[in-house]
C-alpha positions, 0 to 999 in steps of 0.5 A: 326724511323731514315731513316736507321732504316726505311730502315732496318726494310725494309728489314728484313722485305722483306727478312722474307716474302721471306722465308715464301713464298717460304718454304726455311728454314731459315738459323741459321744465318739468324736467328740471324741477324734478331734477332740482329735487332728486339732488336733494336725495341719495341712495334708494331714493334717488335710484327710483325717482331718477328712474321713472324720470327717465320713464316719464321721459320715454327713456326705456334703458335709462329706466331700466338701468336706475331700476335695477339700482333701485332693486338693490334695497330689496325693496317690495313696493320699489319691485311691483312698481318697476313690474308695473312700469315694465309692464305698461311699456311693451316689452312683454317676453321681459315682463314676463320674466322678470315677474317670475324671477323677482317672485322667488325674491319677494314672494309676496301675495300679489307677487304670486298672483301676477306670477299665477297669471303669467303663467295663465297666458303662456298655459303652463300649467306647472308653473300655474299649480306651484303659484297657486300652491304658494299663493294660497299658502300665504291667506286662511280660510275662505280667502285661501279656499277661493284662490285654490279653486280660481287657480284650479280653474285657470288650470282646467281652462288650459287643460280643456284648451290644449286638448281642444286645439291640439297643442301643448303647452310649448305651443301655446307658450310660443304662441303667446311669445310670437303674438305678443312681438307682433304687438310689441314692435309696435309699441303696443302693450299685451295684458293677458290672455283669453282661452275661447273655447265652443265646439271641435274647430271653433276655439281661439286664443285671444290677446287682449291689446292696450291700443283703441287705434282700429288700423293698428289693431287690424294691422296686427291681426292681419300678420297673426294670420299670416302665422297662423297660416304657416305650417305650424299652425295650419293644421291645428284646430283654433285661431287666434286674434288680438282684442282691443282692451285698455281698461288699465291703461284708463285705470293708471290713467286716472289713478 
């Protein structure tokens, strides 16, 4: 690729990240400019600018179907940015699933971090203590030393939580599942996970949502409720709501 050539898939390739962060609708003739210099490619390259087009286009399949054609140069950086595109765009069961499957793939350091932290919302600690072991096993020293004791205590706080409310890691797994569907048929986007913790009733799982919408918010607090009423978790000494956190959407945004 000629340096202009390099410079100008730079750019669309920017601009169209821009359009997926921050939700701003595409304009047509955007469209076709950007569509004018995906003809002047081919291969790998084409695969994965036609696909956040599509993206930018809030074409979610579309996307999805030029990611995985993007997916087969086995490239790293073309995995963690159609993570991160999946990650942002509220379908988290499938996220989640992915991130484990293309980290046996790449297994790269912050392959495995996000993996680690999968793992952290759904409290499976297995899974938890296996990326832990293969993300300290790729840093030394005191690098390597630290992410043993953080992933040690992402372990620990699991532990303490499942014993405190009274559930497994299934539990909480399902949990996780069914909270983060409430959310996501609402085009809502989940990033994580808190386990709160203070007495013998007083502990709470807690879903941090990518919405500022008050209403919104208050509306899927109101049907978690609602399953948490139910007789699967009636009984069970915990509660459970979704926080309002978008710090990385503003991050994408002002990237």
């Amino acid at each position: 690729m000629t340096p202009q050539a390099q410079t100008n898939f730079s750019d669309v390739h920017d601009s169209l990240w821009r359009y997926i962060h921050s939700g701003s609708p595409i304009e047509q003739s955007a469209v076709d400019d950007v569509e004018k210099d995906i003809r002047l490619l081919d291969g790998v390259q084409k695969a994965y600018l036609t696909a956040l087009l599509y993206g930018a286009k809030r074409d979610y399949d579309s996307a999805i179907a030029w990611f995985n054609e993007a997916l087969k140069s086995e490239d790293a950086t073309i995995a963690l940015n159609y993570l991160a595109y999946v990650g942002a765009s509220a379908h988290n069961y499938f996220h989640r699933m992915e991130i484990f499957r293309l980290e046996e793939q790449y297994g790269s350091t912050e392959m495995r971090r996000v993996a680690r932290n999968a793992a952290f919302c759904i409290g499976n600690q297995k899974l938890m203590r296996i990326y832990n072991l293969k993300l300290s096993a790729l840093c030394d020293g005191e690098e390597k030393q630290f992410l043993k004791e953080q992933g040690e205590s992402m372990i620990s706080i699991v532990e303490e939580f499942k014993q405190a409310a009274k559930l497994s890691s299934n539990d909480i797994e399902e949990l996780c599942d069914e909270a983060e569907a409430i959310a996501n048929k609402r085009g809502v986007n989940c990033i994580g996970a808190h386990y709160f913790l203070n007495g013998e009733s007083d502990n709470a799982y807690i879903i941090r949502a990518e919405t500022s919408d008050a209403e919104l918010l208050a509306e899927m607090n109101m049907e978690l409720l609602c399953l948490l009423s139910s007789e699967k978790y009636i009984e069970r000494p915990f509660t459970s709501w979704f926080r309002s956190d978008v710090s990385k959407k503003e991050e994408r945004c002002d990237c």
